[in-house]
Each structure stands twice: as C-alpha cells, then as structure tokens.
C-alpha positions in Angstrom: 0.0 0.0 0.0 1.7 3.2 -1.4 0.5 6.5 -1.2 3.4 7.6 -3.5 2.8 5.8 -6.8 3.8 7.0 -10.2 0.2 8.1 -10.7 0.5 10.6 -7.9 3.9 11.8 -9.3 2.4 12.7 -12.4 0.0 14.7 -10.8 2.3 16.6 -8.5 4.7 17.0 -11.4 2.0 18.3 -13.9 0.9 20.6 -11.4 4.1 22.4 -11.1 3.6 23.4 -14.6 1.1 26.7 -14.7 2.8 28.7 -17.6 2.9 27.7 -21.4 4.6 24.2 -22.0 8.2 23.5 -23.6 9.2 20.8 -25.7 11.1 19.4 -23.0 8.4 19.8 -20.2 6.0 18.1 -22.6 8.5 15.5 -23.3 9.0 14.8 -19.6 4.9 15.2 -19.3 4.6 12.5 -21.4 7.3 9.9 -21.0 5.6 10.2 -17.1 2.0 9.1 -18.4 3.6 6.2 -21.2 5.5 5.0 -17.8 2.3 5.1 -15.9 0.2 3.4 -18.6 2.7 0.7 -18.8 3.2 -0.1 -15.5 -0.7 0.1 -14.3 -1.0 -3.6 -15.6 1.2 -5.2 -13.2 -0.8 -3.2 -10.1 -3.4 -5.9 -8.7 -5.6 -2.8 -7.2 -6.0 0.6 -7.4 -8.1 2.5 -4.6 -9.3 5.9 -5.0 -8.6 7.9 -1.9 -10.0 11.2 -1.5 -7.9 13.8 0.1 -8.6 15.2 3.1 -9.5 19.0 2.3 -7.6 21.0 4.9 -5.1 23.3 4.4 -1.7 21.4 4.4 2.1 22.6 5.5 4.3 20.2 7.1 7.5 20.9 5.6 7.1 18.1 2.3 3.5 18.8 1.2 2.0 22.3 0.9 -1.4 22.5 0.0 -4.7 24.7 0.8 -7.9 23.4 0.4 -9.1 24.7 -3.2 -5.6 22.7 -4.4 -6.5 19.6 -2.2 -10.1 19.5 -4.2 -8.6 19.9 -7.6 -5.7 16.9 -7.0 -8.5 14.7 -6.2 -10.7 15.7 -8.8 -8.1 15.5 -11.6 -6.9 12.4 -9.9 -10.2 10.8 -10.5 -11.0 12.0 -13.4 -7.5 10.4 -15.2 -8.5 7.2 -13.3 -11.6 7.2 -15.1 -10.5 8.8 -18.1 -7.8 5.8 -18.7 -10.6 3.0 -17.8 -8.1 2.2 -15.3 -10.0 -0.5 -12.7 -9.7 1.4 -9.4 -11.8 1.2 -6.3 -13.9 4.9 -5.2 -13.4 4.7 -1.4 -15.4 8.1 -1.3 -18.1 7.2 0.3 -15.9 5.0 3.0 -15.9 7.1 6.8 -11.9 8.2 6.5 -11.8 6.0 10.2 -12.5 3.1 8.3 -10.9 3.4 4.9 -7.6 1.6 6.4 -9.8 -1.3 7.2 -11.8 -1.5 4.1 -8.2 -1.7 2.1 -7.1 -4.9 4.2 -10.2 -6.5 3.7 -10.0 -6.3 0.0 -6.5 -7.0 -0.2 -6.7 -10.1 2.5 -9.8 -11.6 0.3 
C-alpha cells in the first residue's frame, strides 16, 4: 500500500507546470504518463482515496484546500478517463478506509 505511486507523481509533477509548455516539459509530461500506462497492468488494485480538504504545511506537502479538491478531482478523473480498474473509497468514513483496504487486499 503506497501512497506515493507514479500516478501521484504525475499529478504533483503536472501541477508544477502553470505557464505555457516547452518541448522538454512536454517531453518529460509524457514519457511520465507512457510509464504510468505501462506499468498500471502489473498493479493488482487501485483505490481511489480522496484527500482530506484541509489546508496542508508540514515541511514536504504544501497545499490549501481549493488545491486539495482539484488533485482529487483531476486524480479521479484520469483514473476514469484511462478506464483504469480502481476502487472509489469516497463514500468510505476516513476511520474506516484503512480497514476496508485490508479487507480487499486479505480476500
């Protein structure tokens, strides 16, 4: 259980991009996506988490709460986009979404 995958990577990557596009940031932009459409086949499960909307600043993740929305929104939008097979835990309680994962995993 990773909450680090190359899927998230793309979207922390893509996001640092809010001007006009070079060749090479495009380049990078897209050797990201063909790595993460490569590898999704050998993941057994993917779970959509939602993140947790409050403002965020602990010295590796900075985030406010219009940001946090927008992640998981594009997030779940590619995993949908992509038809890749992934698991909505939105309407989990966040006290029980640990649980839920094991379960499915232990099956």
């Amino acid at each position: 259980i990773c909450d680090s995958s190359s899927i998230l990577n793309y979207f922390y990557f893509r996001s640092l991009f809010d001007t006009e596009l070079s060749n090479k940031d495009i380049a990078s932009i897209n050797h990201i996506q063909k790595e993460i459409l490569k590898h999704i086949n050998t993941i057994d499960m993917v779970f959509y988490v939602p993140p947790i909307d409050t403002d965020t600043n602990d010295g590796i993740r900075f985030h406010n709460t219009d940001e946090i929305k927008k992640l998981g929104t594009l997030i779940k939008s590619y995993l949908e986009l992509e038809n890749i097979k992934h698991e909505d835990l939105s309407s989990i309680n966040i006290n029980n979404r640990v649980d839920y994962i094991l379960k499915s995993i232990i099956k």
